[in-house]
C-alpha positions as CSV (number, residue, x, y, z in Angstrom):
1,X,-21.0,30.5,-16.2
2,X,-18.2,33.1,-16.1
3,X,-14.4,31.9,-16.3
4,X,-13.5,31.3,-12.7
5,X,-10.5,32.5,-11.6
6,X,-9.2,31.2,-8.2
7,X,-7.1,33.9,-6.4
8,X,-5.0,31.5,-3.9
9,X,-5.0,28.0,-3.3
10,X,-2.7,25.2,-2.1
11,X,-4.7,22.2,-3.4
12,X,-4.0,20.3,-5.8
13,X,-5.2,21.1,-9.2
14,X,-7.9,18.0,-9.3
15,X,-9.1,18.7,-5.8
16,X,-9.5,22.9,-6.9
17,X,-11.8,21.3,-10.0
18,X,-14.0,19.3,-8.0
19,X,-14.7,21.6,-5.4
20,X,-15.8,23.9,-8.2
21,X,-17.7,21.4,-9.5
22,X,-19.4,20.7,-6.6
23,X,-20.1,24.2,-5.7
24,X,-21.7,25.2,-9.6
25,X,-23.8,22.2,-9.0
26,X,-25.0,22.8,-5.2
27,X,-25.9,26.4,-6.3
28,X,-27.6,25.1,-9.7
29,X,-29.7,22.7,-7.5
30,X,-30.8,25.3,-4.7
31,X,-31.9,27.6,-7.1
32,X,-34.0,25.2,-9.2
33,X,-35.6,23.7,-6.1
34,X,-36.2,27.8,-4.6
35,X,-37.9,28.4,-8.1
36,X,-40.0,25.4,-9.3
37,X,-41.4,22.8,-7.5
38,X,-39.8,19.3,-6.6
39,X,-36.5,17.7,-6.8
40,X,-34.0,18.9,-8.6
41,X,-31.0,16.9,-9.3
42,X,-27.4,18.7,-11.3
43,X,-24.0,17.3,-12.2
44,X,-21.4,19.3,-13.0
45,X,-18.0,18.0,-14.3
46,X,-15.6,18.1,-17.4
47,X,-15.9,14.1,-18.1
48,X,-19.0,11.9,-16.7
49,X,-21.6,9.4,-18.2
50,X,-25.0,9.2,-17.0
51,X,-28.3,7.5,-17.7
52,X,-31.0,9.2,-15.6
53,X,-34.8,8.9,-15.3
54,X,-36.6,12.4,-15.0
55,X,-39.9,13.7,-15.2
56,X,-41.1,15.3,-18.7
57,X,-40.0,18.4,-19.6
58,X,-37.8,18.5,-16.6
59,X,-34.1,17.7,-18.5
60,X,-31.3,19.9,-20.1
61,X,-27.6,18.7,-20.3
62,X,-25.4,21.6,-21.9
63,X,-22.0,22.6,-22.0
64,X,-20.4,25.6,-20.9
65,X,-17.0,26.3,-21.8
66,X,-15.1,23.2,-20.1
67,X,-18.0,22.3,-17.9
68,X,-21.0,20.1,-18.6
69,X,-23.7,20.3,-16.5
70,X,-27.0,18.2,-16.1
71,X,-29.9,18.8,-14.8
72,X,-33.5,17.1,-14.3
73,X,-35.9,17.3,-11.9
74,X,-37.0,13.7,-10.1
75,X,-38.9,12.6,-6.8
């Protein structure tokens, strides 16, 4: 992940984070589930707990910059 720069908003800085978020993880997601079979399931965020169950070999939680993301495949 690149440093994102938002050009213009009016939102407040929280709601600007989250829809960020939200949109890493949606693309994250799509692209798994284009590429390898099944269901793929992401979190992106810059504070969250998790306990997950996933399929072997299927699992990666990492950090990049100020965003963690999770991913696993399940279902």
């Amino acid at each position: 992940m690149e440093k994102i720069e938002v050009k213009e908003t009016d939102m407040k800085p929280n709601l600007i984070d989250q829809t960020i978020d939200i949109d890493i993880a949606s693309f994250v997601k799509d692209t798994m589930e284009q590429r390898f079979a099944g269901t793929w399931h992401c979190v992106v965020g810059r504070s969250f707990g998790s306990r997950v169950s996933y399929e072997l070999e299927s699992f990666a939680l990492f950090k990049v910059n100020q965003h963690t993301v999770l991913i696993f495949k399940c279902g």
